[in-house]
PDB file of the backbone (N, CA, C, O) and the ligand in Angstrom, with CONECT records:
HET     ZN  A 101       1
ATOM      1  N   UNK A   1     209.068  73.343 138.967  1.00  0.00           N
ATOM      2  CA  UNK A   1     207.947  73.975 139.673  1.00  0.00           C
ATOM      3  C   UNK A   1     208.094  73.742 141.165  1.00  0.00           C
ATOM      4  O   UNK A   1     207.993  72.647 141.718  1.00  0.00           O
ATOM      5  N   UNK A   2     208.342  74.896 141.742  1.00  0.00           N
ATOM      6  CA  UNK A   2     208.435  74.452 143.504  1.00  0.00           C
ATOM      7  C   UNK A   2     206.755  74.376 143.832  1.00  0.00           C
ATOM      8  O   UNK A   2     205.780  74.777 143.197  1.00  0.00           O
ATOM      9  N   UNK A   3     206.931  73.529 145.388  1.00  0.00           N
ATOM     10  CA  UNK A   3     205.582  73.617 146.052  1.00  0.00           C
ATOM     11  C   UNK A   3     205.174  75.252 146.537  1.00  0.00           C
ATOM     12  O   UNK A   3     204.010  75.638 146.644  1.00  0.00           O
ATOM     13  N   UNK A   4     206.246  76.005 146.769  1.00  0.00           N
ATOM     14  CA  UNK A   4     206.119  77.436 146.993  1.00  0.00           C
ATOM     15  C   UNK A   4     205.170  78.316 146.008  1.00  0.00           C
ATOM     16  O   UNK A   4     204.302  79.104 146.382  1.00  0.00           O
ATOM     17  N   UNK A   5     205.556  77.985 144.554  1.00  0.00           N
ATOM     18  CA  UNK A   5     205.174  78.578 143.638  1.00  0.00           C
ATOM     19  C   UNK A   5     203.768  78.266 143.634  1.00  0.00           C
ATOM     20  O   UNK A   5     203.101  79.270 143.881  1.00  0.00           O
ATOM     21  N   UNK A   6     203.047  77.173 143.430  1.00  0.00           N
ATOM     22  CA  UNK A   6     202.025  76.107 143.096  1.00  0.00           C
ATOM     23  C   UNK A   6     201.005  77.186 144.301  1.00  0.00           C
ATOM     24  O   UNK A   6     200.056  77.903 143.985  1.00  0.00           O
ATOM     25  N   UNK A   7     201.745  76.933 146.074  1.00  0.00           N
ATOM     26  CA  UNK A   7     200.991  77.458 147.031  1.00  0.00           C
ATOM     27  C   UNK A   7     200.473  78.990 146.739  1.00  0.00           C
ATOM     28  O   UNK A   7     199.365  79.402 147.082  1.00  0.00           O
ATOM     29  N   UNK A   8     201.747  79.978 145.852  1.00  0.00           N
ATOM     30  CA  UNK A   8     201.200  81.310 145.968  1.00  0.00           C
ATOM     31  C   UNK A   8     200.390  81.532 144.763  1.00  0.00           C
ATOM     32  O   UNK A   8     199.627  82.479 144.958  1.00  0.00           O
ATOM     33  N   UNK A   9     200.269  81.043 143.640  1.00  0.00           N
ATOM     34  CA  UNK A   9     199.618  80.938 142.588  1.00  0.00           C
ATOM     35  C   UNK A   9     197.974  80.211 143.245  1.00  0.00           C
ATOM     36  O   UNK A   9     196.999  80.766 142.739  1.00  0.00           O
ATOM     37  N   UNK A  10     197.683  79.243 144.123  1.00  0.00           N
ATOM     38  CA  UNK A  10     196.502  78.977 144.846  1.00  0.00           C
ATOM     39  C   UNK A  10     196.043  80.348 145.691  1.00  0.00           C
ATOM     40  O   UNK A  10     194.926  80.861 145.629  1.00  0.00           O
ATOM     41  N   UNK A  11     196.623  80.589 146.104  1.00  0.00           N
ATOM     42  CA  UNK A  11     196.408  81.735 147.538  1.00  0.00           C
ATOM     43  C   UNK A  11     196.043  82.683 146.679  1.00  0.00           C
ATOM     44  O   UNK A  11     195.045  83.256 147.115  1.00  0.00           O
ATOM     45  N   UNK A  12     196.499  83.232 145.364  1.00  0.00           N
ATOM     46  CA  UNK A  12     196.437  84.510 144.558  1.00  0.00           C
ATOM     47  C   UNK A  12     194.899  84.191 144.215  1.00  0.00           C
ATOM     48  O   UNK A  12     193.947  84.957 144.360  1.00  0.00           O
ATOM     49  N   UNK A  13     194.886  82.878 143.728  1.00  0.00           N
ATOM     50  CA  UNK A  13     193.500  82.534 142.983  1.00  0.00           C
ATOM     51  C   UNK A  13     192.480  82.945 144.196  1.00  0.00           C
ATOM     52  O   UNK A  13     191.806  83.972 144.123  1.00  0.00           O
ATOM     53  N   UNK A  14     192.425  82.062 145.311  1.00  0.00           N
ATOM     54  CA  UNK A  14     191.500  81.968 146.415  1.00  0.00           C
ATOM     55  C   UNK A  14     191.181  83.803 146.849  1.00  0.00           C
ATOM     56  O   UNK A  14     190.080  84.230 147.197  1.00  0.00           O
ATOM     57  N   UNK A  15     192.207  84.485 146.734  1.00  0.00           N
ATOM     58  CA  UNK A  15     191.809  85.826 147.427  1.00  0.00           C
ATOM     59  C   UNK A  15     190.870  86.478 146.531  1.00  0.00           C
ATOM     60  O   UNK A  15     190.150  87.375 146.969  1.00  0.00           O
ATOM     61  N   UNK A  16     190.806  86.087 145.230  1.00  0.00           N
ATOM     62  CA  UNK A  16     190.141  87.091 144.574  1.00  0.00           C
ATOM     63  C   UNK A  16     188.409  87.011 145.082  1.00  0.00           C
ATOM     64  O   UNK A  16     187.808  85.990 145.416  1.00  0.00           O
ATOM     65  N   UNK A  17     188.065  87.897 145.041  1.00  0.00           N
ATOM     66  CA  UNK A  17     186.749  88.076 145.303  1.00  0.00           C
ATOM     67  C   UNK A  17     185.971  89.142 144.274  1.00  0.00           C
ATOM     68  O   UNK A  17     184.904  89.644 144.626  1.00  0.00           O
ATOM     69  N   UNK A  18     186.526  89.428 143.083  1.00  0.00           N
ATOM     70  CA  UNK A  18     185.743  90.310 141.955  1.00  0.00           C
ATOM     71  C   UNK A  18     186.716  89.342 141.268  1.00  0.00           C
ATOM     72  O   UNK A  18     187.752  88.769 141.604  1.00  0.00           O
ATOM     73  N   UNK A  19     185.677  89.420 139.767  1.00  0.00           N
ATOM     74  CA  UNK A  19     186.725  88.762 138.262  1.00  0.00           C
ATOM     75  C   UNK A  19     187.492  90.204 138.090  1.00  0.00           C
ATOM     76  O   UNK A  19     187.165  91.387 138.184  1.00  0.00           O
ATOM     77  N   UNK A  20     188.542  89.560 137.823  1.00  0.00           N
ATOM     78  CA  UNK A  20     190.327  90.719 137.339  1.00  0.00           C
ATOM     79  C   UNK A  20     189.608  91.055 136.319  1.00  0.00           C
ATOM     80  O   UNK A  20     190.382  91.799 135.716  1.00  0.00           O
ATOM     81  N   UNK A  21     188.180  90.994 135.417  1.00  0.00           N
ATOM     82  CA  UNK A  21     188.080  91.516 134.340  1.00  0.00           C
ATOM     83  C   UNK A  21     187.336  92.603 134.151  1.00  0.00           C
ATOM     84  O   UNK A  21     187.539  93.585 133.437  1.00  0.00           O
ATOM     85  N   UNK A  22     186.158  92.240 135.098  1.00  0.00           N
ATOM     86  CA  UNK A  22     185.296  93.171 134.733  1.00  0.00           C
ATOM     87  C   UNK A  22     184.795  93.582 136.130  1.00  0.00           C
ATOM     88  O   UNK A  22     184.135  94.616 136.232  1.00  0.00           O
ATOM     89  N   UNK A  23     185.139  92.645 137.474  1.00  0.00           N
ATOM     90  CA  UNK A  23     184.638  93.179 138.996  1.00  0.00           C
ATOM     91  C   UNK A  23     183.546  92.477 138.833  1.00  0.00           C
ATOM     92  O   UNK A  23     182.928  93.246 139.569  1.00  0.00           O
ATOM     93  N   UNK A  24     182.471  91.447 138.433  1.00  0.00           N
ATOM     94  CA  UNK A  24     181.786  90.736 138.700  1.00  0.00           C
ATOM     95  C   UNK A  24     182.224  90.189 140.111  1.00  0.00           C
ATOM     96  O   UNK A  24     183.428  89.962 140.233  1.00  0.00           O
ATOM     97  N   UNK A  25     181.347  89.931 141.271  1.00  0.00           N
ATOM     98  CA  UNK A  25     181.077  89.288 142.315  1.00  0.00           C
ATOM     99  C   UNK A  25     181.880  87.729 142.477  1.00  0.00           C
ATOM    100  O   UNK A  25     181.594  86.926 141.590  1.00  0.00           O
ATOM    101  N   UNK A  26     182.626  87.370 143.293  1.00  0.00           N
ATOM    102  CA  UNK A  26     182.515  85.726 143.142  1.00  0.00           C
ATOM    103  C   UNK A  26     181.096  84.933 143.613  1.00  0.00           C
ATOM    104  O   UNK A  26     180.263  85.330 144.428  1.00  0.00           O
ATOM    105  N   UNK A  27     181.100  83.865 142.945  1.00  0.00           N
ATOM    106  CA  UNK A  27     180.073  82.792 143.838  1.00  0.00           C
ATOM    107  C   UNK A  27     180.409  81.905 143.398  1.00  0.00           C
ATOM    108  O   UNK A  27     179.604  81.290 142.698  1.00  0.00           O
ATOM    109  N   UNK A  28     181.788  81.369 143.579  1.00  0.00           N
ATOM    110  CA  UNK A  28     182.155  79.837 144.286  1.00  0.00           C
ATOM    111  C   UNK A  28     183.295  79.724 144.329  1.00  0.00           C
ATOM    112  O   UNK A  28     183.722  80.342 143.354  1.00  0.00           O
ATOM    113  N   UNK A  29     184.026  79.343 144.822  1.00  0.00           N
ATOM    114  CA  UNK A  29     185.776  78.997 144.992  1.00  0.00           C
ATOM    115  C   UNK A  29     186.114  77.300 145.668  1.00  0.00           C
ATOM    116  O   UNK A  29     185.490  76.611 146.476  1.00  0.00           O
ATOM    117  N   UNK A  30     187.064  77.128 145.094  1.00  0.00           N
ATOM    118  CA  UNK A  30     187.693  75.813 145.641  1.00  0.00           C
ATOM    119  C   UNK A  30     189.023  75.331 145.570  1.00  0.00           C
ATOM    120  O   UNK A  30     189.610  75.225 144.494  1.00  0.00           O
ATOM    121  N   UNK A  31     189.564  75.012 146.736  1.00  0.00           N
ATOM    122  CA  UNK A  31     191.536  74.736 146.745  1.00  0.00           C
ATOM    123  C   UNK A  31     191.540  73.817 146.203  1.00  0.00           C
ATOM    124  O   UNK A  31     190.724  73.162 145.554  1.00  0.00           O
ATOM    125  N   UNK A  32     192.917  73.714 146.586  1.00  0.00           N
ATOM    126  CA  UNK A  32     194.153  72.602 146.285  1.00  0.00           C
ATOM    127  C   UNK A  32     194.319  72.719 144.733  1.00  0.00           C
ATOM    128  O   UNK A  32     194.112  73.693 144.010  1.00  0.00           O
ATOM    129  N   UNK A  33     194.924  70.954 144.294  1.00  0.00           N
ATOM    130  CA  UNK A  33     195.576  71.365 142.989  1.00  0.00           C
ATOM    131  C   UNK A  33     194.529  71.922 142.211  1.00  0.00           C
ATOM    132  O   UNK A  33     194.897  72.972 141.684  1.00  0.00           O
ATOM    133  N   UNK A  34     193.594  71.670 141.997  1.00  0.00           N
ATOM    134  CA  UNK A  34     192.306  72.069 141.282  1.00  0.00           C
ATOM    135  C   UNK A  34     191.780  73.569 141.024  1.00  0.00           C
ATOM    136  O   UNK A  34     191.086  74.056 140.131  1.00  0.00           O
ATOM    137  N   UNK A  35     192.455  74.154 142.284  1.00  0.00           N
ATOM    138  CA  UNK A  35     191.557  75.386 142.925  1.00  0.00           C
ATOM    139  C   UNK A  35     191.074  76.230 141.411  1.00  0.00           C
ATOM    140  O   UNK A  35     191.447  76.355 140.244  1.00  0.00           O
ATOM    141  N   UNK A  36     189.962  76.694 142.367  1.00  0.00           N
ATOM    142  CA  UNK A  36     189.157  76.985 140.889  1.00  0.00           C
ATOM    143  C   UNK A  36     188.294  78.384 141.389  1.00  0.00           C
ATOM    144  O   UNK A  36     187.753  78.341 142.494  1.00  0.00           O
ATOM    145  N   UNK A  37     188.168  79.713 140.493  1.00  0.00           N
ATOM    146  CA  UNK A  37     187.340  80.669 141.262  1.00  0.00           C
ATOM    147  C   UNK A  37     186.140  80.941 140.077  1.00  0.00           C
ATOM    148  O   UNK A  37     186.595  81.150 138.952  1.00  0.00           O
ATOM    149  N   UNK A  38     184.562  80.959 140.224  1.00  0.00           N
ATOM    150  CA  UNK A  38     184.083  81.729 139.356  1.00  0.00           C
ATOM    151  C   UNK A  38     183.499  82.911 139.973  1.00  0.00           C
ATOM    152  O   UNK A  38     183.612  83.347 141.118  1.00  0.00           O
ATOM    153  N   UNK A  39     182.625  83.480 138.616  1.00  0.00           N
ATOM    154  CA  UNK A  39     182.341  84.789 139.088  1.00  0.00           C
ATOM    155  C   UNK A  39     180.778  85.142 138.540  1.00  0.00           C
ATOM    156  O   UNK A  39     180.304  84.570 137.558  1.00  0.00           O
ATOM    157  N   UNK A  40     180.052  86.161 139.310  1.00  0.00           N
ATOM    158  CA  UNK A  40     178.609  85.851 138.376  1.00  0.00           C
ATOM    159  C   UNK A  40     178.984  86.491 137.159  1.00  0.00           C
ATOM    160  O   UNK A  40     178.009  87.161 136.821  1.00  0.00           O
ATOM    161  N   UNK A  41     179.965  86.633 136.274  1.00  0.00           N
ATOM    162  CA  UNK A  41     179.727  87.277 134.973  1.00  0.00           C
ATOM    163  C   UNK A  41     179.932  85.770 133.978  1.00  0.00           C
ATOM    164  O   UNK A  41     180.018  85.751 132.750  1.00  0.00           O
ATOM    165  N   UNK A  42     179.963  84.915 134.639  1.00  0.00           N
ATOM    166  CA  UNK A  42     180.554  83.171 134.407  1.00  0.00           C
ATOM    167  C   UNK A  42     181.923  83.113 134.053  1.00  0.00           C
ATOM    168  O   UNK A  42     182.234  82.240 133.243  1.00  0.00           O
ATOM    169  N   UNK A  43     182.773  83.833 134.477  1.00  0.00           N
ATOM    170  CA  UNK A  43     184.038  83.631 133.915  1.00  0.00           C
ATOM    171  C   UNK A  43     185.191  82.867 135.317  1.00  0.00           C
ATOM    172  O   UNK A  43     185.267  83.257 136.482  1.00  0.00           O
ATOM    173  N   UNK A  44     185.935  81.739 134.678  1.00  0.00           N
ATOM    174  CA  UNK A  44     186.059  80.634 135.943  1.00  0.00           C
ATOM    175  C   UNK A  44     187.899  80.757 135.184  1.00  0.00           C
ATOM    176  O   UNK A  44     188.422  80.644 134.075  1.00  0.00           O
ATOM    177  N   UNK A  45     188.430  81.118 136.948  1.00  0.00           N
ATOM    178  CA  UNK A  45     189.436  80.919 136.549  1.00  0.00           C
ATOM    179  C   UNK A  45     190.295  80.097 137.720  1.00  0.00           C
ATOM    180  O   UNK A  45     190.315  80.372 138.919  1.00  0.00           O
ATOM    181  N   UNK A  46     190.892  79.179 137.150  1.00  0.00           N
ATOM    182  CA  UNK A  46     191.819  78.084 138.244  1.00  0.00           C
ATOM    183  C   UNK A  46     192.852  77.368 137.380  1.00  0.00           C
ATOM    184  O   UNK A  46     193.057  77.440 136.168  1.00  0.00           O
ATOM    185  N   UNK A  47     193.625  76.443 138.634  1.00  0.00           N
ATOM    186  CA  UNK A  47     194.936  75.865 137.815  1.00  0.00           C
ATOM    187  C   UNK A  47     194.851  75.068 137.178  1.00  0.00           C
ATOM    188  O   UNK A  47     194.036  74.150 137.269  1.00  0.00           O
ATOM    189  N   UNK A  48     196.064  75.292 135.988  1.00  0.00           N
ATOM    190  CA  UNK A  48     195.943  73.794 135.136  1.00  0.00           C
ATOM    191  C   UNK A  48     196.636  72.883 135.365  1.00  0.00           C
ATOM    192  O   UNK A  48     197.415  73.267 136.237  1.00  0.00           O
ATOM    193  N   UNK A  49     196.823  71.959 135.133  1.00  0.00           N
ATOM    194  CA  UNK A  49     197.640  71.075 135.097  1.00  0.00           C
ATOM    195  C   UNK A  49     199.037  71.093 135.393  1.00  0.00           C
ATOM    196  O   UNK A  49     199.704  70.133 135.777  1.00  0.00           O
ATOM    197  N   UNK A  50     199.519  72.534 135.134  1.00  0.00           N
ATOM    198  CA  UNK A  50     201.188  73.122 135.476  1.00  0.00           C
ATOM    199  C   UNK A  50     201.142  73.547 136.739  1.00  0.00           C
ATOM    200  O   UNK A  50     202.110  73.790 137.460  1.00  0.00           O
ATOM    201  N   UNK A  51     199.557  73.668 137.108  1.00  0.00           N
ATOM    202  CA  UNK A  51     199.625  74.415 138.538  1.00  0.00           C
ATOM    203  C   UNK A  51     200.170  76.434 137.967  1.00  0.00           C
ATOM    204  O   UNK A  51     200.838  77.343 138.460  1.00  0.00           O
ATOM    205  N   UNK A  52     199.288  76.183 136.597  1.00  0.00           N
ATOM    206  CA  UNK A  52     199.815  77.528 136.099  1.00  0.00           C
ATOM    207  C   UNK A  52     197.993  78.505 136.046  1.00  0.00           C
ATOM    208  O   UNK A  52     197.009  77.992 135.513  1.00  0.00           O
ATOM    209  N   UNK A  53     197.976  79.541 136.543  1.00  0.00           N
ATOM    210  CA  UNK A  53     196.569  80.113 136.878  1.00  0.00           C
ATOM    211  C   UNK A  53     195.963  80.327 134.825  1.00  0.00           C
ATOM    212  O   UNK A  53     196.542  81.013 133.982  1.00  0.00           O
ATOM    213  N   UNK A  54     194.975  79.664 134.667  1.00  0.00           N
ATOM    214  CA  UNK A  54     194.396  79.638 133.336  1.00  0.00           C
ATOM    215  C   UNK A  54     192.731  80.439 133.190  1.00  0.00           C
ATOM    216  O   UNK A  54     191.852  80.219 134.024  1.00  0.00           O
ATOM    217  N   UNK A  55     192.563  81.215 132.189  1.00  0.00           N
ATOM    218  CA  UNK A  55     191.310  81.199 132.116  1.00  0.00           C
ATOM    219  C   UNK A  55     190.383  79.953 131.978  1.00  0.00           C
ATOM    220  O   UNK A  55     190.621  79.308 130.957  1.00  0.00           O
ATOM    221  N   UNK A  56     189.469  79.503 132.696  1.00  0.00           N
ATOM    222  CA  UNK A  56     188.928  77.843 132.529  1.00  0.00           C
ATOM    223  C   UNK A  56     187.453  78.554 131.664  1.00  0.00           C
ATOM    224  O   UNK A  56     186.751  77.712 131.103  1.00  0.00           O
ATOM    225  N   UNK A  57     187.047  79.872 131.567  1.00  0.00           N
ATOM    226  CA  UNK A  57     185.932  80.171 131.233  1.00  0.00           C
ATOM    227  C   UNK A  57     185.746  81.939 131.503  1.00  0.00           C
ATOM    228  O   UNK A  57     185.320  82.608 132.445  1.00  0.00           O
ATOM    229  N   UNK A  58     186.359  82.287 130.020  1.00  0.00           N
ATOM    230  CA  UNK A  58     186.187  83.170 129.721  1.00  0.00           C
ATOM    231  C   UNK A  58     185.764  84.544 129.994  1.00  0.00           C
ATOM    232  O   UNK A  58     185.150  84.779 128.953  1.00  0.00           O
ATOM    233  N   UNK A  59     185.660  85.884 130.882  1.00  0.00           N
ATOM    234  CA  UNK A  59     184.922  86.894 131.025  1.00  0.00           C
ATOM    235  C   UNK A  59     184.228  87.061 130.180  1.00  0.00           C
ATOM    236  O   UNK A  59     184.844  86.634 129.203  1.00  0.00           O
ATOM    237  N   UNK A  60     183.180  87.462 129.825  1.00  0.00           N
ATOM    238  CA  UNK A  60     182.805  88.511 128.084  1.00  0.00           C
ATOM    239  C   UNK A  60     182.597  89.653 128.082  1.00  0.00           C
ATOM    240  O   UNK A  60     181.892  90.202 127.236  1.00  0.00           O
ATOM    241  N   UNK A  61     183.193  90.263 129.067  1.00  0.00           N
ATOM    242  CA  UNK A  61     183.041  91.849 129.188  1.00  0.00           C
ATOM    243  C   UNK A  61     183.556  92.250 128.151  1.00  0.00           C
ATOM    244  O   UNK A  61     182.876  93.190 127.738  1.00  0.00           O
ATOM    245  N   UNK A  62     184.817  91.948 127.169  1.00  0.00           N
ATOM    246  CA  UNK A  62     185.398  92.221 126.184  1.00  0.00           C
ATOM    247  C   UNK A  62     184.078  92.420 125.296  1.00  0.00           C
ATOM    248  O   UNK A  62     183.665  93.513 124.909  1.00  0.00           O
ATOM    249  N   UNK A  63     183.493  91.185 125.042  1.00  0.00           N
ATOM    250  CA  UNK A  63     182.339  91.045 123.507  1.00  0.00           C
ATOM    251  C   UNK A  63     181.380  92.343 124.007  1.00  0.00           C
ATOM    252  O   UNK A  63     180.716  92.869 123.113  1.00  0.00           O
ATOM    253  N   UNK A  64     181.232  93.021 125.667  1.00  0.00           N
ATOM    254  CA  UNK A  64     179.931  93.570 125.749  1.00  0.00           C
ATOM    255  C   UNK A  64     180.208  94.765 125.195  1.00  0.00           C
ATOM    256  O   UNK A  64     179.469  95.527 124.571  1.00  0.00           O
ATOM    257  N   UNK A  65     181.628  94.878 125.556  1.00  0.00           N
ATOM    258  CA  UNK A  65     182.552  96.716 125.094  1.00  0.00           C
ATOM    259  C   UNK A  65     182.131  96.262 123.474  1.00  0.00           C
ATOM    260  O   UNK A  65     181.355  97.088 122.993  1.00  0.00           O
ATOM    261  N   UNK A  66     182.400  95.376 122.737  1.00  0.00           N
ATOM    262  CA  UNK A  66     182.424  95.192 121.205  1.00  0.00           C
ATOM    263  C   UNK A  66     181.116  95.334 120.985  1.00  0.00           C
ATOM    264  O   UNK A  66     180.776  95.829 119.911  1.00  0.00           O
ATOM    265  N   UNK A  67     180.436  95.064 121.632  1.00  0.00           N
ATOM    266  CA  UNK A  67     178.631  94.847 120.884  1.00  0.00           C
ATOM    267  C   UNK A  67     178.030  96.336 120.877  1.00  0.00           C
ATOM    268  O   UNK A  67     177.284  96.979 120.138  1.00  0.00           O
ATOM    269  N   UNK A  68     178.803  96.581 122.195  1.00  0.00           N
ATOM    270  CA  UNK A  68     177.684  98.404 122.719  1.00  0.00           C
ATOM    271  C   UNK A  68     178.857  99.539 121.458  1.00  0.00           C
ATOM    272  O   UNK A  68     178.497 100.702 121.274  1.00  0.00           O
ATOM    273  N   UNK A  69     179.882  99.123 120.888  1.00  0.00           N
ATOM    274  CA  UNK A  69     180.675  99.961 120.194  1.00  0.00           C
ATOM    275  C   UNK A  69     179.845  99.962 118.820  1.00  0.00           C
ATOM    276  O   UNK A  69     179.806 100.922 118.051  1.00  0.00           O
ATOM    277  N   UNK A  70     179.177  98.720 118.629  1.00  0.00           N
ATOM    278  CA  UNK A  70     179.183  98.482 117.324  1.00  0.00           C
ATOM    279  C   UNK A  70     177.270  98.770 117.188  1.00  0.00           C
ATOM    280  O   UNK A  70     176.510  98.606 116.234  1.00  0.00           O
ATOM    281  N   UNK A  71     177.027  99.245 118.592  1.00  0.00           N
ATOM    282  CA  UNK A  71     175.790  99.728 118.192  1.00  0.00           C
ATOM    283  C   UNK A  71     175.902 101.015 118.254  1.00  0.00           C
ATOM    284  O   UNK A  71     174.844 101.543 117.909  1.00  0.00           O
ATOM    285  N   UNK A  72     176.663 101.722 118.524  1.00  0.00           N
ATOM    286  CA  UNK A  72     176.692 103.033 118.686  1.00  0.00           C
ATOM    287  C   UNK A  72     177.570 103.704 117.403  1.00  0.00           C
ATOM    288  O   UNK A  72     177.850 104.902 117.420  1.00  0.00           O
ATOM    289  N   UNK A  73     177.979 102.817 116.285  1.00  0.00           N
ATOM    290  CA  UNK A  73     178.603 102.675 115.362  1.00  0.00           C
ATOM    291  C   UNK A  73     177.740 102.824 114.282  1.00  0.00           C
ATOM    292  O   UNK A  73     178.048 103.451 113.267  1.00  0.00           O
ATOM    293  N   UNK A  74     176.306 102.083 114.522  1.00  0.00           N
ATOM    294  CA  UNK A  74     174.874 101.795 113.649  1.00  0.00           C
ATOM    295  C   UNK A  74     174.209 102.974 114.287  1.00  0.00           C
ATOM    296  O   UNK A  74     173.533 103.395 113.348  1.00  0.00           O
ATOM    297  N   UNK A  75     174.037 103.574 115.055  1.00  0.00           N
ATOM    298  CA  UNK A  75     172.872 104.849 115.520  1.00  0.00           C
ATOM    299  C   UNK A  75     173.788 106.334 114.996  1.00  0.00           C
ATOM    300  O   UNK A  75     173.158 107.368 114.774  1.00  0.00           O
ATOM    301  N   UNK A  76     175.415 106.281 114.827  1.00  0.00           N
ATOM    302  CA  UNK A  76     175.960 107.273 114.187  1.00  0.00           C
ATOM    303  C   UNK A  76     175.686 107.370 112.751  1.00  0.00           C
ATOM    304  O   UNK A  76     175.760 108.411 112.098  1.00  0.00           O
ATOM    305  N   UNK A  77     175.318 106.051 112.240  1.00  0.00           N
ATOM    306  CA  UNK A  77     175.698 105.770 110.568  1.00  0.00           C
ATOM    307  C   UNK A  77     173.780 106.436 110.446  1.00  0.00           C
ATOM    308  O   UNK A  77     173.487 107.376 109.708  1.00  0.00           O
ATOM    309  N   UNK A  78     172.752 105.705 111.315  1.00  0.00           N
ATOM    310  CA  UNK A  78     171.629 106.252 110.710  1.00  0.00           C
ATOM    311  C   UNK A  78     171.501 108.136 111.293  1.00  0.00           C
ATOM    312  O   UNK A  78     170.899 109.015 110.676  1.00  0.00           O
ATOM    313  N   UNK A  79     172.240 108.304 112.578  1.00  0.00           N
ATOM    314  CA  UNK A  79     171.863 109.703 112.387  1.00  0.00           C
ATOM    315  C   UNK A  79     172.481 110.464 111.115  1.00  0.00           C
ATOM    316  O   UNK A  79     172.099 111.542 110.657  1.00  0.00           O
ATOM    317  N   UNK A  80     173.340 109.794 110.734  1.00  0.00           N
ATOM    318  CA  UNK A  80     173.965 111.071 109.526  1.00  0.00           C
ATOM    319  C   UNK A  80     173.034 110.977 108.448  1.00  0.00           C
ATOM    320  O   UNK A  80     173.119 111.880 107.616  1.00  0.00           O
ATOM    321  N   UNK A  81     172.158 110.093 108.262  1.00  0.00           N
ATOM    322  CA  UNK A  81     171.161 109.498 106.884  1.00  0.00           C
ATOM    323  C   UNK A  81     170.350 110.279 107.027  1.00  0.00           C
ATOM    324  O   UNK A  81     169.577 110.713 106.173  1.00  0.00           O
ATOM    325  N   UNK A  82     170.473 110.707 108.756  1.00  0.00           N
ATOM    326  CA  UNK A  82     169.225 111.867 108.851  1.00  0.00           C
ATOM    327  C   UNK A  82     169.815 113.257 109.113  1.00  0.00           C
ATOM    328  O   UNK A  82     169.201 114.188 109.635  1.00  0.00           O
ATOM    329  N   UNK A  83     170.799 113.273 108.781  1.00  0.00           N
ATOM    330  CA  UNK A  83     171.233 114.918 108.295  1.00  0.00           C
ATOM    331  C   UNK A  83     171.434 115.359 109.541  1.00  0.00           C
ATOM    332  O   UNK A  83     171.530 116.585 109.593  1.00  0.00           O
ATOM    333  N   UNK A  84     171.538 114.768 110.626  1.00  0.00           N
ATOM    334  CA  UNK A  84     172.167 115.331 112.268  1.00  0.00           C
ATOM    335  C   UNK A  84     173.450 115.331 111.913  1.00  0.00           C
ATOM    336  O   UNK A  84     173.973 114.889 110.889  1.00  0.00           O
ATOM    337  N   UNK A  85     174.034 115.996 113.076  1.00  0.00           N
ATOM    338  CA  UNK A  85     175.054 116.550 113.182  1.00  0.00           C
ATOM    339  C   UNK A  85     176.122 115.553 113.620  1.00  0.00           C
ATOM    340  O   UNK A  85     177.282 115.927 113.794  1.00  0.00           O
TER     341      UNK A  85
HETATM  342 ZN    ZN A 101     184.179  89.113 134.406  1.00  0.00          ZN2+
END
C-alpha cells in the first residue's frame, strides 16, 4: 500500500459532497487515516483499516426502490380483483 494510494483514496472520500448512492446531501466529514463521510440519508462511508474506502453504514435507497416496487406490486394484484384493466 503506498502513502500515494491511502492520500488519493482520502481526497476521493473528502470531495464527495452527495452519497454515490442516492445524492443525499453530506453533513459531516473527517480526514486522515480515519476519514470518514456521512450523508443525511445516514449512509457513512470512510477507510478501513487497509486504508481501503468501505461502506461504514449503508445507503437504503436500495430497500426504498424494493418497498415502493412491492407496493405497487399489491395495488396491481388488488386492481385486477377489481376487474381494472
Ligand atoms: Zn444515500
Amino acid at each position: 500500500m503506498t502513502r500515494a494510494l491511502v492520500s488519493a483514496r482520502e481526497s476521493a472520500l473528502l470531495k464527495l459532497t452527495r452519497c454515490p448512492c442516492c445524492g443525499a446531501g453530506r453533513v459531516s466529514s473527517s480526514g486522515g487515516r480515519a476519514a470518514a463521510v456521512a450523508f443525511a440519508c445516514n449512509a457513512v462511508f470512510g477507510l478501513d483499516a487497509n486504508a481501503e474506502v468501505m461502506p461504514i453504514s449503508v445507503c437504503p435507497s436500495g430497500s426504498y426502490v424494493a418497498a415502493r416496487a412491492l407496493n405497487q406490486q399489491a395495488l396491481k394484484a388488488v386492481r385486477e380483483m377489481a376487474g381494472a384493466p
